[in-house]
N, C-alpha and C positions, 0 to 999 in steps of 0.2 A: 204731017199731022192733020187729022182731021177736024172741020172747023163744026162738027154735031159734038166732041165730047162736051161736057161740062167745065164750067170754070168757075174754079175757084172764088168763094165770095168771102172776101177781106174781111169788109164789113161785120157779118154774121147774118144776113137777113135771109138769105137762102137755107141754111142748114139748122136755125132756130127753129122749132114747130112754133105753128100760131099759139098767141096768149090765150087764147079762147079753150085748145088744147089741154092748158098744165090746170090742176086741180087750184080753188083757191087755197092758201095757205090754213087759214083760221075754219072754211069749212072740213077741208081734209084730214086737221087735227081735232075737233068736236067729231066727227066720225070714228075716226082709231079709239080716241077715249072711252067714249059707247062702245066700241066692241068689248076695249079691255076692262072697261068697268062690269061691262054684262056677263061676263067671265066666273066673278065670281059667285057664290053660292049664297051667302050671306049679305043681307039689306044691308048690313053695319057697314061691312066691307066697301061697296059699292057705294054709300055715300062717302065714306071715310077719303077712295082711292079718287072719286070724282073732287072731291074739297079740295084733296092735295094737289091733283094737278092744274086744277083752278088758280092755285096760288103761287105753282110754281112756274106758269105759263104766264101771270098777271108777273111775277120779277122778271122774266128772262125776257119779258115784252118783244118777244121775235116766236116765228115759226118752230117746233120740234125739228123739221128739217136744218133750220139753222141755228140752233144750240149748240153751244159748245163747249167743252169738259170744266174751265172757266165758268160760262154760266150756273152750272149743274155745282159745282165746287163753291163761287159766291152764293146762293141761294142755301147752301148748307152751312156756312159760316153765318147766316144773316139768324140762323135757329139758335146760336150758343148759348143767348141767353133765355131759351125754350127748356123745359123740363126734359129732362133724358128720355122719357116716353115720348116724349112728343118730336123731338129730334131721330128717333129710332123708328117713328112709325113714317116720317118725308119721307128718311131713307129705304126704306123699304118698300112705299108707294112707285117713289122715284124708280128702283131699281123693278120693280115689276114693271115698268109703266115703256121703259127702255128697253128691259128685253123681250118683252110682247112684238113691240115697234118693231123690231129689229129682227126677229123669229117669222115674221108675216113677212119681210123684205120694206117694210115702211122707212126704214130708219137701216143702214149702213154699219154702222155703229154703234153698241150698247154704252153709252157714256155712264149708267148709273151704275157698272161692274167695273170702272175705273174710277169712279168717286167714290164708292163707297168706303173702304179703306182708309181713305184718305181721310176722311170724315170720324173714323175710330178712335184718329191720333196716332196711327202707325206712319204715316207719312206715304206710303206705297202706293203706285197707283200702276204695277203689276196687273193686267186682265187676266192672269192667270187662272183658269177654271177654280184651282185651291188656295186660290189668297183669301178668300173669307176665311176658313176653314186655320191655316196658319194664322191667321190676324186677331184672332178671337174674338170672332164673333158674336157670341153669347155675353159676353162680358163687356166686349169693348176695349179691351187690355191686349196692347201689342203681340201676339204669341211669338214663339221662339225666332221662327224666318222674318220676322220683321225688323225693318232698323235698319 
C-alpha cells in the first residue's frame, strides 16, 4: 500500500468545502426571490408574490433550502381562518415560488406541488403532474381520484 494515497477523514474537515465557499442562506434566498418575483409581468403580481414570501419565510424562520413539506403544510393551516382568497393566493405564491426554486436546480424538491392538495381538503399529497387537475382545483372540492 502506498503511503501518498489519501486517507480518509472521519472527522469531515478534509472533504467539507470551506464556509467561506457555501452562499449565505438568507442572502441566497433574497436573491432567487428577485429573480422569481422579477419574472413576472404585472407590478401587482411582483409585490403580491414578494409579500408572500416574506411571510412565509418570516413562519418557517429557516432557509428555503431547509424547508420542509411540514413547514409549507403548518404555514397553510396558520391561513384557515384567512378569507378563501387570500388562502388561494399563499397557495399559489407558494407553489410558484417552489417550482421556480426547483426548475433553476435551487431547491431539489417542489414541496408547494405536494402541499397544495393537501391544502384543498382532499387530503392527497400525491406530486403527481395531474393531481391539481383530479383535486379540483378551481373550486377546491375534492374531484373524483381523491380520497
Amino acid at each position: 500500500m502506498s503511503s501518498n494515497l489519501p486517507v480518509p477523514a472521519l472527522t469531515g474537515e478534509v472533504l467539507d468545502p470551506p464556509a467561506a465557499a457555501l452562499p449565505v442562506p438568507a442572502q441566497a434566498d433574497s436573491g432567487l426571490i428577485a429573480l422569481w418575483v422579477a419574472r413576472s409581468a404585472s407590478s401587482h403580481t411582483r409585490r403580491n408574490y414578494a409579500r408572500q414570501a416574506a411571510r412565509f419565510l418570516a413562519f418557517a424562520n429557516r432557509p428555503l433550502a431547509l424547508v420542509r413539506l411540514g413547514d409549507v403544510q403548518a404555514y397553510l393551516d396558520s391561513l384557515q381562518a384567512a378569507a378563501p382568497a387570500t388562502r388561494a393566493n399563499a397557495t399559489a405564491a407558494l407553489k410558484s415560488l417552489f417550482s421556480f426554486a426547483q426548475e433553476i436546480g435551487y431547491l431539489r424538491f417542489n414541496l408547494g406541488k405536494a402541499a397544495w392538495c393537501r391544502d384543498q381538503g382532499c387530503g392527497r399529497t400525491d406530486p403527481s403532474p395531474n393531481m391539481f387537475r383530479r383535486c379540483g382545483r378551481s373550486s377546491g372540492v375534492p374531484g373524483p381520484a381523491c380520497g
